[in-house]
C-alpha positions, 0 to 999 in steps of 0.5 A, spaced: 531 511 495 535 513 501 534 514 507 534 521 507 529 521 502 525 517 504 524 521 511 523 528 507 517 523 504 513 522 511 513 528 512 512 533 506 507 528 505 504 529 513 503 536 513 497 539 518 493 543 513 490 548 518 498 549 520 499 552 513 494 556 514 496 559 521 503 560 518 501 565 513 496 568 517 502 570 522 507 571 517 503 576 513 500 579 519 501 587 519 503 587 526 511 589 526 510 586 533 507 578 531 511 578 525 517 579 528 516 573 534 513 570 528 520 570 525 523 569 531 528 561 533 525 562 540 522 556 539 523 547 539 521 541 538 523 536 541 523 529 537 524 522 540 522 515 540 522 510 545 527 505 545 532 508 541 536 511 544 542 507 543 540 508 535 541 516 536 546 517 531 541 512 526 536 516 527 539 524 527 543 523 521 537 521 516 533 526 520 538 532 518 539 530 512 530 531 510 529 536 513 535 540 510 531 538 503 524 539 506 520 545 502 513 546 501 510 544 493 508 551 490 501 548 487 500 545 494 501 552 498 496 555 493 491 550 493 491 551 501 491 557 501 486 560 496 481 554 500 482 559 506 484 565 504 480 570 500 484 575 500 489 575 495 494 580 497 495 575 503 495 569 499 500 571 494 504 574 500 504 568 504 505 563 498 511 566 497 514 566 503 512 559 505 515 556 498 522 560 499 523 558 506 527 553 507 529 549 514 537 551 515 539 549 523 542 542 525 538 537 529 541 538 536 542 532 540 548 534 544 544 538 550 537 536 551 533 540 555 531 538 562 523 539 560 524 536 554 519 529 554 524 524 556 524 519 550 527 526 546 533 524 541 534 532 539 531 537 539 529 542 533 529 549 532 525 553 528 523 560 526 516 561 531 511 561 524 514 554 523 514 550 529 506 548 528 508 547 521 513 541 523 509 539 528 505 533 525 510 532 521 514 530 526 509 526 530 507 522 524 514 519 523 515 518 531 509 513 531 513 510 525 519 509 528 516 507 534 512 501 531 518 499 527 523 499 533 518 496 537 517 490 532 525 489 531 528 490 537 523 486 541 523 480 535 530 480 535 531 480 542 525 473 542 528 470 536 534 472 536 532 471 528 537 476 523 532 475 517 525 477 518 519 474 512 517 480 509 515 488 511 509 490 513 509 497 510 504 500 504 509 503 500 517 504 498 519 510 503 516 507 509 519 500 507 526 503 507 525 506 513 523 500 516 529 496 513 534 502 516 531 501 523 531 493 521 538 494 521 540 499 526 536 493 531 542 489 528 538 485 523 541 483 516 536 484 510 538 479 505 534 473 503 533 468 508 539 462 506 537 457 511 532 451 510 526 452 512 519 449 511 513 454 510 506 454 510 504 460 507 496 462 503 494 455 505 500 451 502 505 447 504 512 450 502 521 449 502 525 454 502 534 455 503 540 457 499 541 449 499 534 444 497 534 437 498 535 433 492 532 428 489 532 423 483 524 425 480 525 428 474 519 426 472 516 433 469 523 434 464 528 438 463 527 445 466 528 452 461 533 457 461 531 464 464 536 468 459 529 469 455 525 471 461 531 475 462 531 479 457 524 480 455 523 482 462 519 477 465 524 476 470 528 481 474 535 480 475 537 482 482 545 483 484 547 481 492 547 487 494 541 490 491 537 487 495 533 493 496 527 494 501 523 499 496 523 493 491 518 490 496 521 482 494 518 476 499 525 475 505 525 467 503 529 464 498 528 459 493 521 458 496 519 452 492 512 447 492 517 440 492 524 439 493 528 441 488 535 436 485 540 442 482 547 442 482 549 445 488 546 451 489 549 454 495 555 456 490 550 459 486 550 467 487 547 469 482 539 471 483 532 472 479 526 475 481 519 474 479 516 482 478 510 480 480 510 477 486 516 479 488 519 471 489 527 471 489 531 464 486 538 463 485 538 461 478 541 454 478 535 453 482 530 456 477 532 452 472 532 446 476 526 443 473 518 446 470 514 447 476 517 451 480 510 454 483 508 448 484 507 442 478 499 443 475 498 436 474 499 434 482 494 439 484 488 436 478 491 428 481 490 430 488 483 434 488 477 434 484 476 438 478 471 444 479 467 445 473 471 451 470 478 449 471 484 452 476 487 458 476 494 459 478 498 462 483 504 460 487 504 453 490 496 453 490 491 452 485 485 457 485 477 453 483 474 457 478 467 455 479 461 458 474 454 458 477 447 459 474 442 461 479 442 465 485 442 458 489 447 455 486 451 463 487 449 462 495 452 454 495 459 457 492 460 463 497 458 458 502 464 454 500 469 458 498 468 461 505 469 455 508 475 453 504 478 461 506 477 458 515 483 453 513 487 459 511 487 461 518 485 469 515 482 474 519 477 477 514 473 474 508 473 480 502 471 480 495 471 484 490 467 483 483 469 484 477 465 485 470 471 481 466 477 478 468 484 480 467 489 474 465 496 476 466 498 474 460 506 471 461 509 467 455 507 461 455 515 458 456 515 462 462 509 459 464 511 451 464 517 454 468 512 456 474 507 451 473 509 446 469 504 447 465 504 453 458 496 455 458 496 456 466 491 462 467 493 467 472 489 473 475 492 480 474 489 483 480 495 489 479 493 495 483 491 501 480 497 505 482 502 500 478 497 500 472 497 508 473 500 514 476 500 521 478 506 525 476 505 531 479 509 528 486 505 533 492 499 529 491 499 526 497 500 531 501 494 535 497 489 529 498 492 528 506 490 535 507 483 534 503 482 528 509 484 532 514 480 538 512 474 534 512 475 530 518 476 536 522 471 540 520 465 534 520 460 535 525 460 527 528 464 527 535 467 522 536 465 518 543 472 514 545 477 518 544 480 524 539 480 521 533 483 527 529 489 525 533 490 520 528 493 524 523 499 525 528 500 517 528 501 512 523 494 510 522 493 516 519 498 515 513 494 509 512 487 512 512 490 517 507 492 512 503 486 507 504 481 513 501 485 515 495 484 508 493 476 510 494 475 515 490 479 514 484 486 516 486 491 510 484 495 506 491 499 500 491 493 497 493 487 492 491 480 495 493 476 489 496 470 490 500 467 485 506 459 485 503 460 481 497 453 484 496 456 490 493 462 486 490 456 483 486 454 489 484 460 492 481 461 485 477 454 486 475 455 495 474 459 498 469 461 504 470 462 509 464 465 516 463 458 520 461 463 528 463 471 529 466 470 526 473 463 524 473 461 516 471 454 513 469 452 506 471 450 500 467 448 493 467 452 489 463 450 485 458 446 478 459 450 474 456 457 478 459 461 473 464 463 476 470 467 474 476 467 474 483 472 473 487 473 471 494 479 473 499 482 470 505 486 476 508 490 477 514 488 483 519 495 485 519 495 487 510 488 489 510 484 496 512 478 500 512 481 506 512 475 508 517 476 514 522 473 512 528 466 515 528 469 520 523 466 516 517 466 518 510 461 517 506 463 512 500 468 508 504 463 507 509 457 505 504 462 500 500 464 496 507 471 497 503 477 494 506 484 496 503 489 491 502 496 496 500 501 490 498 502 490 491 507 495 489 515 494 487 517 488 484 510 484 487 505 487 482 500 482 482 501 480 490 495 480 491 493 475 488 497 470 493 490 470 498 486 468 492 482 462 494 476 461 489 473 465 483 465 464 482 463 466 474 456 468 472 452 471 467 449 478 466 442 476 466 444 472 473 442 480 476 434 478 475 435 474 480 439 478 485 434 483 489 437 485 494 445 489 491 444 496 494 443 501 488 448 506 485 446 511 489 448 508 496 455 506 493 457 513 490 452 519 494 453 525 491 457 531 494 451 533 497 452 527 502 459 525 501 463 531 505 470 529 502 468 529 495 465 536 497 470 538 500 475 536 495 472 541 490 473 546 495 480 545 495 481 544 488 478 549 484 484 554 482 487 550 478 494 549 477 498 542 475 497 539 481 489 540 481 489 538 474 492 532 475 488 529 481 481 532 477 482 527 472 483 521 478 477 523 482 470 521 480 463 522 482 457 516 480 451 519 476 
């Protein structure tokens, strides 16, 4: 993706649905006198972000080259429109003119007017209808931009770092538009070449173009990657294909001991793990078995659980099977002691009625972990398990939030918190309530209440009519997981808005971890630290999981979901599609 594209992203994406809806009402208004100031190009935004102005060129460029191509989705328009105007001489009008309007003028950055905020790069000139249409719009990519140069050209200046370990960001758009101010701030994006010793997710790791040799080749020859290759277990990556959108981990040959290879700092030839975004020179892969730590080391050095290990790089995960409701209450205990050592700010579970193995060939496996039955978690998200085709539906669903929150009769007692959806936290909390209500992101939903991670392992939900799930109990005999997280504050979120909360994010203490997309599908798992197994009929003994009721109110009193209704009862492809996504809980 360029960066051109990325930007036109962030913004079709950031749309003020109220400001569509104000747009078409002074368009189509039969007054010659406002439709013509309507029209007019009397008006500007002024765009800037603090702390770029020796980057406005960097920054003006993509920005003329997204808003030459910025256009509103024709489904999206009708669904705003026929949400807020009943008269469909008007919709049909507007509809029409909104999706045939185009932006034409070039970003102006030469003459700054002596009002414009002083952090203003250029200025934007619009016809007087669109204005408030690109205002949010503009807003939102400002709070991006600012937060990116901000950790860039301020960790640069410390450091005097040119690598940095891994992006923050929550999707492919926003991660090539960091990596553009990444190298704007003068920061070189390529996998990190210089020997380094890391302790990363609780386990002790080297990494570098050139590894310490050894003489142990104790575990046996290593395996080629030409099969894994060609199957696509593996992704094969150019030097300079080192693309931000890829979502690959910044270190290089990051290994569990050090590896012997026939001098790898000549080797410019590089792999991929696809599912958890770890890059090698190929020399280095094909070194020796074991490559995310040798199986057989962790059983020598602890003490086995009852169920065995799971496998992740360079850790072994417990899998531990209760009986009772005691012995459940003694193995959270433990895995929450053991997620402290990881130094993680919140302990999140999420509960399963299965596990799900990622299933990898067996030769691959003894490649990673020096062992061919290795099981690994898939903990893969649901936006790369499936997808939306139609691509206005982020825009649609953000304009279904901001509709809700604006229209919610809860006031917010510290700030205005509807302005968060002219900043980056309201991208995110878009995203993050999408995840809740069946949408696929490319994120794993957890909760911070393993109360209510137990109910949805112990609680299938099965389609009973298009859009609307029953609940029931699994059988008594069935195996179900829990799983227990240790996550940094910086991945996960709780897609709350302040005092705006909505209803089923809110009754199911939901956190949302938006790391698993590109080539690091299963990432997620990586913060895994212990898996509890338990029968069915253990819930006899669990009285006090919350109800369905509790986890999925009805619209009555969930006003998102009602919203959303409301939103999308014309039906058109993009309506369709997000209808067969969004759920209800019977």
């Amino acid at each position: 993706m360029e960066i051109g594209a990325a930007v036109r992203q962030v913004l079709t994406r950031s749309v003020d649905p109220v400001a569509v809806v104000a747009a078409a009402d002074r368009i189509t208004n039969h007054d010659d006198t406002v439709r013509a100031e309507a029209l007019s190009t009397s008006q500007f935004i002024a765009f800037g972000v603090a702390g770029a102005d020796t980057a406005r060129d960097a920054i003006v460029a993509p920005l003329s080259n997204a808003l030459r191509g910025f256009a509103l989705e024709p489904n999206y328009v009708e669904l705003i429109l026929g949400a807020a105007l009943s008269d469909a001489a008007q919709r049909s009008a507007a509809s029409e003119w909104l999706t045939s309007w185009r932006f034409s003028a070039t970003p102006e950055s030469d003459v700054i007017p002596s009002h414009a905020p002083h952090k203003t790069l250029c200025i934007i000139r619009a016809e007087d209808a669109m204005v408030d249409l690109l205002y949010q719009p503009l807003l939102v990519l400002e709070d991006h931009l600012e937060r990116f140069f901000k950790t860039w050209a301020e960790g640069l200046t410390v450091t005097g770092a040119r690598h940095f370990p891994r992006f923050r960001t929550w999707d492919p758009a926003l991660a090539v538009i960091e990596s553009y101010v990444a190298r704007v701030c003068g920061a070189h994006m390529e996998p990190l070449r210089k020997p380094v010793a890391n302790i990363r997710f609780g386990a002790r790791t080297v990494a570098g173009a050139v590894t310490v040799r050894t003489k142990t080749t104790a575990f046996g020859p290593g395996t080629s990657a030409e099969s894994f290759l060609e199957s696509g277990e593996l992704v094969r990556l150019d030097r300079d294909q080192f693309d931000p959108d890829l979502n690959l981990e910044m270190i290089l040959n990051e290994v569990s001991t050090p590896i012997g290879s026939d001098d790898p700092a000549d080797d410019e030839q590089l792999i991929a793990d696809p599912m958890y975004g770890q890059v090698y020179q190929r020399s280095v892969f094909e070194a020796q078995p074991g490559i995310y730590g040798h199986t057989k080391i962790f059983e020598d050095e602890h003490d086995p659980p009852n169920l065995g290990w799971l496998r992740v790089p360079f850790r072994a995960v417990p899998r531990i099977s209760v009986e009772s409701r005691s012995e459940l209450e003694d193995a959270l205990t433990d895995a929450r002691q053991l997620a402290r050592t990881f130094g993680a700010r919140h302990i999140a579970y999420r509960g399963q009625t299965r596990e799900y193995l990622l299933g990898r060939s067996p030769r691959l496996l003894r490649q990673l972990y020096g062992q061919d039955d290795a099981l690994e978690p898939s903990l893969i998200s649901s936006g790369e398990r499936r997808a939306i085709s139609h691509p206005a539906w982020p825009a649609m669903w953000g304009a279904i939030v901001q509709a809700h929150a604006i229209a919610s009769d809860v006031v917010p007692k510290e700030k205005d918190d509807i302005s968060a959806f002219t900043r980056h936290e309201g991208d995110l909390i878009k995203l993050a309530l999408a995840q809740h209500y069946g949408l696929p992101t490319p994120a794993l939903d957890m909760t911070c209440d393993p109360s209510i991670a137990l109910w949805f392992a112990l609680h299938e939900l099965r389609p009973d009519a298009p859009g609307v799930f029953r609940e029931e109990r699994v059988t008594s005999d069935a195996t179900a997981v829990l799983y227990v997280f240790a996550v940094d504050h910086s991945i996960a979120f709780s897609g709350e808005l302040g005092e705006l909360s909505f209803a089923r994010s809110s009754r199911q203490k939901g956190l949302f971890v938006p790391i698993s997309w590109g080539c690091a599908r299963n990432r997620a798992a990586r913060y895994l630290v212990t898996a509890i197994y338990f029968k069915g009929a253990i819930l006899e003994d669990l009285h006090f999981l919350p109800i369905a009721e509790q986890l999925f109110p009805s619209a009555t009193d969930d006003g998102l979901l009602a919203n959303a209704a409301r939103f999308l009862r014309i039906r058109n492809g993009l309506s369709s599609e997000l209808n067969e996504h969004l759920y209800d809980v019977r």
